[in-house]
Backbone as a ProteinNet text record, in pm:
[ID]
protein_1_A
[PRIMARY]
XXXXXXXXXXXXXXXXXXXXXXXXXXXXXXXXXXXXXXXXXXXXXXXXXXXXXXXXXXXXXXXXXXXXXXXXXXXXXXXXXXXXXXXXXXXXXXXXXXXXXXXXXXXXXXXXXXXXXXXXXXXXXXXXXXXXXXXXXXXXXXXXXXXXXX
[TERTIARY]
-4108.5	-3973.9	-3921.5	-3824.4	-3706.3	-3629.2	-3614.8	-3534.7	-3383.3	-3394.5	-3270.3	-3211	-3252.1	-3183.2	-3112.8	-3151.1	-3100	-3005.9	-3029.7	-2866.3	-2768.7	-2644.8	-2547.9	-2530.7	-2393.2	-2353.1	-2334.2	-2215	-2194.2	-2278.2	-2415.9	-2522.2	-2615.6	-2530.4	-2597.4	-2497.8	-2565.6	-2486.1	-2539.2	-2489.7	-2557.6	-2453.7	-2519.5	-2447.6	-2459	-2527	-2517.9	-2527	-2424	-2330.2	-2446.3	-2483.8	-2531.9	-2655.9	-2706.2	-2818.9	-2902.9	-2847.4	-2966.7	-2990.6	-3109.7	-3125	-3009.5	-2997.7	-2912.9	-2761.5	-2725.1	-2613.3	-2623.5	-2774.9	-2752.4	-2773.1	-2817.5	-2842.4	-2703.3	-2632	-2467	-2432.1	-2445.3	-2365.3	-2411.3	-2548.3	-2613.5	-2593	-2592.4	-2547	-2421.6	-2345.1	-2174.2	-2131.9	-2283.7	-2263	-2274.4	-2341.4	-2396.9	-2291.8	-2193.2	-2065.7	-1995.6	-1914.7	-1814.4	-1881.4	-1982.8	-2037.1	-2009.7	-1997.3	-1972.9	-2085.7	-2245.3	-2366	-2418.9	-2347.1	-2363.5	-2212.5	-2178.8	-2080.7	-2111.7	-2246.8	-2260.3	-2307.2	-2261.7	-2280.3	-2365.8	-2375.6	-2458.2	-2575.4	-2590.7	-2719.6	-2849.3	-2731.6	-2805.7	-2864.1	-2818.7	-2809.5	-2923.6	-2934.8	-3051.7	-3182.5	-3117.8	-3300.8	-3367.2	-3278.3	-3323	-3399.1	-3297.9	-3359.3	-3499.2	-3494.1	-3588.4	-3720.4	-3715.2	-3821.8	-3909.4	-3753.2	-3794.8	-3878.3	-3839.5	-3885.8	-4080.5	-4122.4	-4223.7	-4299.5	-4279.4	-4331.7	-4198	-4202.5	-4084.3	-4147.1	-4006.8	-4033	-3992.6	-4015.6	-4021.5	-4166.8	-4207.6	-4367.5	-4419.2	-4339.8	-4412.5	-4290.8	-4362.5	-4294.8	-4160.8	-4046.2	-3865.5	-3882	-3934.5	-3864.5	-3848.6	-3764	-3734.5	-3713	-3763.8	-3768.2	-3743.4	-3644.5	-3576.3	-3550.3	-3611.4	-3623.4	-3641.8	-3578.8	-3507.3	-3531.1	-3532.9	-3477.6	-3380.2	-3242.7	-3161.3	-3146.6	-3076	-3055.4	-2964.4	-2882.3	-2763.1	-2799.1	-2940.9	-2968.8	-3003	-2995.9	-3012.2	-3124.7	-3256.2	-3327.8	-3331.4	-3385.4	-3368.1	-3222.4	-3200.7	-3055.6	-3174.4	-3135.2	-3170.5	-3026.8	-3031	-2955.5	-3067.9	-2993.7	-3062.4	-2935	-2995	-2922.2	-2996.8	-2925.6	-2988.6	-2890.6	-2962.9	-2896.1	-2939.6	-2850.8	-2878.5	-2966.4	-2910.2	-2940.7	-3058.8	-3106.3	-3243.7	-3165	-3209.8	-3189.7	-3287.9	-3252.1	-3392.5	-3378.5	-3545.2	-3570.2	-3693.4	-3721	-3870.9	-3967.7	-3979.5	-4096.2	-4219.9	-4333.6	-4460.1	-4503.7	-4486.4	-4511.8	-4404.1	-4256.1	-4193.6	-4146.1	-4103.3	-3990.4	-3895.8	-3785.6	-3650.5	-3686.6	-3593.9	-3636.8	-3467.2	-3478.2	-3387.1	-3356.2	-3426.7	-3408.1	-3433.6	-3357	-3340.9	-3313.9	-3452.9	-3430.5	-3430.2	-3287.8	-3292.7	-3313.7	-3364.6	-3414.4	-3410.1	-3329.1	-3299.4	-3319.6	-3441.8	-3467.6	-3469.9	-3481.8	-3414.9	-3573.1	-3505	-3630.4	-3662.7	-3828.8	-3902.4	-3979.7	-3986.9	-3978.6	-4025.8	-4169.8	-4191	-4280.3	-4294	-4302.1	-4228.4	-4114.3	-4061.1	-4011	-3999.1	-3998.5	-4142.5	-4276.2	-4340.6	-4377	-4321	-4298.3	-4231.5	-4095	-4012.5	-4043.5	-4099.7	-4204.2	-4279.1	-4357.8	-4499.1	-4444.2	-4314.2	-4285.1	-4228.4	-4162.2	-4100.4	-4190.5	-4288.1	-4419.2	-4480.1	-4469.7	-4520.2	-4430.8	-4305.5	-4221.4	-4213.5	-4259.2	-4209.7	-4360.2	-4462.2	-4598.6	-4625.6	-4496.9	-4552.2	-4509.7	-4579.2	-4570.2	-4411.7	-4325.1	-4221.8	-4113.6	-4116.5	-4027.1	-3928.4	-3997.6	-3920.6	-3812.1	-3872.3	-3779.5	-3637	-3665.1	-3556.5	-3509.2	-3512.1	-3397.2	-3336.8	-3400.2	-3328.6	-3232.4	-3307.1	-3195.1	-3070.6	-3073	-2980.6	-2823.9	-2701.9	-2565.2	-2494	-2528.9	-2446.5	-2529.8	-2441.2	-2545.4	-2594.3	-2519.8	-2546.8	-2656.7	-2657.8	-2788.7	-2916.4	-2853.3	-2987.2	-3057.1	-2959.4	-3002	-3096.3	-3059.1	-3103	-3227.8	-3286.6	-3390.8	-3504.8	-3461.8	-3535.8	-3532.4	-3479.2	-3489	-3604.5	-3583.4	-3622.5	-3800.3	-3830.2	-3968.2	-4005.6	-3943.1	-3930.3	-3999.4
-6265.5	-6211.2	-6225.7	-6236.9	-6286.6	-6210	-6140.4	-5953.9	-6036.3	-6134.2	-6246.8	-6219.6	-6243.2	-6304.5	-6210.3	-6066.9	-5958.5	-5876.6	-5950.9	-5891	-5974.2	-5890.8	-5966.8	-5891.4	-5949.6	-5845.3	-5720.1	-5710.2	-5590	-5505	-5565.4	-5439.4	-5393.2	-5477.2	-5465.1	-5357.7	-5275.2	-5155.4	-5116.1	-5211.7	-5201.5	-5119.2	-4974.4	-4888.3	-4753	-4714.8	-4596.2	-4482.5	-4388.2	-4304.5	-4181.7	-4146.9	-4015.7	-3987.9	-3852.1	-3796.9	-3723.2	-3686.9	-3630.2	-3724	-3701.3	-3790.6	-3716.3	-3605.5	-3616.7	-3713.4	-3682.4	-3750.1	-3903.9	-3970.5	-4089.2	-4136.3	-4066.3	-4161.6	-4148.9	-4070.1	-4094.5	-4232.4	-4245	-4326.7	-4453.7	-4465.9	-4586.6	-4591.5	-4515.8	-4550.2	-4586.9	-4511.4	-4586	-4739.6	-4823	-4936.8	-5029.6	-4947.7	-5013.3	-5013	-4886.2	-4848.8	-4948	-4970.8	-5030.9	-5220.9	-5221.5	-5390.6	-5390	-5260.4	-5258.1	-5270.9	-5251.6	-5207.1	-5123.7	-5001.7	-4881.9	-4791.6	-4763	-4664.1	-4533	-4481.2	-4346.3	-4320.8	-4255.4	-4248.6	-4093.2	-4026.7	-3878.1	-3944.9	-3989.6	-4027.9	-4099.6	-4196.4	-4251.9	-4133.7	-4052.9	-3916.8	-3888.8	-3855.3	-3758.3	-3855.8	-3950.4	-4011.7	-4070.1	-4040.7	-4021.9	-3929.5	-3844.7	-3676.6	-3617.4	-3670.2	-3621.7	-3701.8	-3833.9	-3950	-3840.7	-3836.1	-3742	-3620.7	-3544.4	-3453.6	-3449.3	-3555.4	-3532.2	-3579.8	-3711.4	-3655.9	-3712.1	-3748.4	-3844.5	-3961	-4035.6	-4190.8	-4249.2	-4181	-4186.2	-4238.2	-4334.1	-4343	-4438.8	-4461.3	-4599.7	-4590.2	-4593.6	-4611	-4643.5	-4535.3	-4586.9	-4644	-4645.3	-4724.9	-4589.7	-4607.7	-4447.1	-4575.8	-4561.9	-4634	-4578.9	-4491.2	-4460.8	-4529.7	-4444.1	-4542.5	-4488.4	-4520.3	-4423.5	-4559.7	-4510.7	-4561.5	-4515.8	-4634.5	-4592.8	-4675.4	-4585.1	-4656.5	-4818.8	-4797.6	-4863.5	-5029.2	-4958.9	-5090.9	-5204.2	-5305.9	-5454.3	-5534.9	-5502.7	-5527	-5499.2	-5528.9	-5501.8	-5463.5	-5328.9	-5322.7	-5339.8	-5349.8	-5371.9	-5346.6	-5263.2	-5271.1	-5173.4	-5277.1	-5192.6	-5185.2	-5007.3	-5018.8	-4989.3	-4984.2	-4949.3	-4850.9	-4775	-4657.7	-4696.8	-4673.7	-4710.5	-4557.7	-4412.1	-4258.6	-4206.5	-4284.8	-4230	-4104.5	-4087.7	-4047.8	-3886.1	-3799.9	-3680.4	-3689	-3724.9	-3746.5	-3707.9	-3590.4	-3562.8	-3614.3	-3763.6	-3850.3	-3782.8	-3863.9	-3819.3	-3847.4	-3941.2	-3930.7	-3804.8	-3767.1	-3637.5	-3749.4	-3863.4	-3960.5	-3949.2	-4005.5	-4030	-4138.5	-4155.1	-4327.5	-4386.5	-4552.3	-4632.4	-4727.5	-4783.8	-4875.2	-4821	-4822.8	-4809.3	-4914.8	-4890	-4997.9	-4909.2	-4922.2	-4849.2	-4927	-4877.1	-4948.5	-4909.8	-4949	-4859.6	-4981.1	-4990.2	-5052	-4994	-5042.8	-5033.3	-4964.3	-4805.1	-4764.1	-4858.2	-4839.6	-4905.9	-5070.9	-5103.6	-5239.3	-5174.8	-5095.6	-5120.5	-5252.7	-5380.8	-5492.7	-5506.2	-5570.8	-5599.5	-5475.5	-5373.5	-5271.8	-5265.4	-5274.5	-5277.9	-5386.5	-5496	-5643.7	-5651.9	-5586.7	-5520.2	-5471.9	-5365.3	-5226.3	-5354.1	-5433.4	-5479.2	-5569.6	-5659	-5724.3	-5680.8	-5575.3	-5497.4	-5434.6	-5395.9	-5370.7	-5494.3	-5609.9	-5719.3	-5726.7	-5763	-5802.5	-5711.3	-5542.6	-5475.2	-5434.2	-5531.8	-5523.8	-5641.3	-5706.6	-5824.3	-5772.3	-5815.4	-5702.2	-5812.7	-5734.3	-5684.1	-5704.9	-5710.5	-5754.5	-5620.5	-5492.9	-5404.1	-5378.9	-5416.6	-5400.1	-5544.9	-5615.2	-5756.2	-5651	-5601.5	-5562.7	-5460.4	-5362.1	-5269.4	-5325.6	-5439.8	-5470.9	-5566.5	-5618.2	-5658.5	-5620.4	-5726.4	-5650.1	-5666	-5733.8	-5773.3	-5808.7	-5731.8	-5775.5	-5928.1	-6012.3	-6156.1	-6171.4	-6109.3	-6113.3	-6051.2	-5921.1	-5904.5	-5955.2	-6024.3	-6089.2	-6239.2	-6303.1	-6409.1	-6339.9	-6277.7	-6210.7	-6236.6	-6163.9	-6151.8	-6250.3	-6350	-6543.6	-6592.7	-6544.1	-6643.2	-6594.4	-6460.6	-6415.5	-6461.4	-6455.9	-6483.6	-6652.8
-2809.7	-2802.9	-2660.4	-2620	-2533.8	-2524	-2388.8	-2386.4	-2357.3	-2282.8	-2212.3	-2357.1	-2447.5	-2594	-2660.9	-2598	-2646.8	-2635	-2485	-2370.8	-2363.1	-2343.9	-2300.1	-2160.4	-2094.8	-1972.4	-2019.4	-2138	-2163.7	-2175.9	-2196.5	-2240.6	-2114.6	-1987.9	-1856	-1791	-1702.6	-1629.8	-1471.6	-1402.7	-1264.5	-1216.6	-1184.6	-1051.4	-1176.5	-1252.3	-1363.1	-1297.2	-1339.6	-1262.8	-1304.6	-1421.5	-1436.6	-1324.2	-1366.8	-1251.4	-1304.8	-1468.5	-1488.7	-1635.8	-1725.9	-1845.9	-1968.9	-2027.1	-2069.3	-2066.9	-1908.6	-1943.4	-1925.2	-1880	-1864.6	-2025	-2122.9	-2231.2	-2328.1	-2253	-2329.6	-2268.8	-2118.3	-2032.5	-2123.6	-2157.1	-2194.3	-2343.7	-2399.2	-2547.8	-2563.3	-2466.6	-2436.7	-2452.5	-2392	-2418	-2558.9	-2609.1	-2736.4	-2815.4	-2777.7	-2875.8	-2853.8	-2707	-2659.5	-2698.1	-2726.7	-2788.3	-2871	-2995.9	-3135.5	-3203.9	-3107.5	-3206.8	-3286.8	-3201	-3235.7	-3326.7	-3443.3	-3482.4	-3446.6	-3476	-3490.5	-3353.4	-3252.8	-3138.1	-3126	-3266.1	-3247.3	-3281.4	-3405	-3467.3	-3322.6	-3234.5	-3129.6	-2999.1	-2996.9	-2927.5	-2986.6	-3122.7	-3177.6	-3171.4	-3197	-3188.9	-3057.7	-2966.9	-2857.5	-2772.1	-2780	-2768.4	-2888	-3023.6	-3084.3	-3020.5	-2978.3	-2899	-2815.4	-2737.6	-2552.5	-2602.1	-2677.8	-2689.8	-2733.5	-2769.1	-2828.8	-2655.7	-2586.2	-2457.3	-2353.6	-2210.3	-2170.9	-2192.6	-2186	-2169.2	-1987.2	-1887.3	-1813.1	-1759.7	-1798.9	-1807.9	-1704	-1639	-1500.5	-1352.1	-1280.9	-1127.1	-1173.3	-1117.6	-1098.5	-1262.9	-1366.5	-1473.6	-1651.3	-1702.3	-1820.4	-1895.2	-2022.3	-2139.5	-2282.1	-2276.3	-2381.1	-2478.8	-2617.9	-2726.9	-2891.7	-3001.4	-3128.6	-3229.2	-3331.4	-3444	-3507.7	-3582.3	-3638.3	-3745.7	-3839.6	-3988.3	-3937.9	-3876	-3877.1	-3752.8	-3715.9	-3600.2	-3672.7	-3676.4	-3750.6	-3607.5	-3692	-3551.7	-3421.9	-3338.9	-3188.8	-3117.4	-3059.8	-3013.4	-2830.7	-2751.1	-2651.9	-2488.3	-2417.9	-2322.7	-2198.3	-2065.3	-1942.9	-1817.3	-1789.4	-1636.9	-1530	-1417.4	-1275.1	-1220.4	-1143.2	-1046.6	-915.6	-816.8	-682.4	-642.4	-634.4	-636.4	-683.1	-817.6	-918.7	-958.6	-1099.4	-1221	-1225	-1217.9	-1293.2	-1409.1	-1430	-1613.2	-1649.6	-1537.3	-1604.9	-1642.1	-1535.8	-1576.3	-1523.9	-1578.5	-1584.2	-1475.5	-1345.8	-1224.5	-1138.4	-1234.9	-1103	-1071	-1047.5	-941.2	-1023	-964.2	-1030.5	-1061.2	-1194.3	-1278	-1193.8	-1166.9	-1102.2	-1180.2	-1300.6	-1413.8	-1552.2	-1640.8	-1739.5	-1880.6	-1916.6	-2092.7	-2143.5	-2277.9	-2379.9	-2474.6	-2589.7	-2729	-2811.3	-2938.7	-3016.4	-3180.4	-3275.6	-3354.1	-3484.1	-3597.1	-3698.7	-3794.3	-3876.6	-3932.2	-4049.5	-4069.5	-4135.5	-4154.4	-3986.3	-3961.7	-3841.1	-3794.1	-3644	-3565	-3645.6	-3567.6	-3468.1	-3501.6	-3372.4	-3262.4	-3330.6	-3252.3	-3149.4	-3160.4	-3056.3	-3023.8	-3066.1	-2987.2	-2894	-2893.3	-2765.3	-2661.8	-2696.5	-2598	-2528.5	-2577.6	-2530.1	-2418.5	-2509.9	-2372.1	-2234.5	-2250.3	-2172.4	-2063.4	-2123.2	-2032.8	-1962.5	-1988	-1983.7	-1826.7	-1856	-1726.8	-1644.6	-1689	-1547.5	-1510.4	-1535.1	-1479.7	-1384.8	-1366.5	-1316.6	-1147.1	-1055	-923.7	-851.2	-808.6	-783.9	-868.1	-1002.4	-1090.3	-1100.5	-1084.6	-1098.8	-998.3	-864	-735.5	-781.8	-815.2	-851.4	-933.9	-1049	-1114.6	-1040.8	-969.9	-906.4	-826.6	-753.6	-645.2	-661.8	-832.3	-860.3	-858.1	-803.6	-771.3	-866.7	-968.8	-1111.2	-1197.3	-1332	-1486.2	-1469.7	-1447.2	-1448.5	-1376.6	-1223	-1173.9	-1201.3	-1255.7	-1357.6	-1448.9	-1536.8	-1684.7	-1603.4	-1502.4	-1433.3	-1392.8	-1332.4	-1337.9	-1411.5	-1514.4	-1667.2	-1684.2	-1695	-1755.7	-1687.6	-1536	-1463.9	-1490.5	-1527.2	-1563.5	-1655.6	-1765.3	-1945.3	-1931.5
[MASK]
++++++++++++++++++++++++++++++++++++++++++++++++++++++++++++++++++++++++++++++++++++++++++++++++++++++++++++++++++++++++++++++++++++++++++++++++++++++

């Protein structure tokens, strides 16, 4: 799987305004709406928050990986941002997360749903891949990024 293939700009958000995780996973589901992936903009809310709740997805150095199933997703929905500030999200190291993948895949089909996860782990294990996306100044330069790893 190919995260490049999944994004567009629109689903890229360099400079994400929120500070704490609540309001960043509105900011970030915002996008999925304004692409026209998402209609139900609560349903994406709840299965987010129901995710978080069982532990965070704040799970690796600067990176929150927020992630749901929804009736209405048609395979892989995929979008990422960056914060210049860091985010409080109650990750499991206590840092503020600075990159953000959200993922939001379709119930009853978790193949490609942890085909996603795996690669995603894949690229932000590779040593400084995480600092390139942070320090990216535009979606374009982000998405170039990810290609250039992929």
């Amino acid at each position: 799987m190919r995260l490049s293939e999944l994004l567009t700009q629109g689903l890229i958000k360099v400079g994400l305004e929120s500070e704490e995780k609540e309001e960043l996973f509105q900011e970030m589901v915002q996008l999925f709406v304004q692409s026209g992936l998402i209609r139900d903009r609560d349903a994406a809310l709840r299965a987010l928050l129901e995710r978080e709740s069982k532990m965070s997805t704040g799970i690796a150095r600067w990176i929150g990986l927020p992630h749901g199933k929804l009736d209405e997703a048609d395979g892989i929905l995929l979008a990422i941002g960056t914060s210049r500030k860091g985010i409080e999200y109650d990750s499991l190291d206590g840092e503020p997360v600075y990159v953000v993948i959200m993922v939001f895949a379709e119930i009853g089909n978790p193949g490609p749903h942890v085909e996603a996860l795996a690669e995603i782990s894949r690229l932000f294990s590779i040593p400084g891949f995480t600092e390139r996306i942070r320090e990216a100044r535009t979606p374009a330069e982000l998405l170039q990024a990810i290609k250039d790893e992929e």
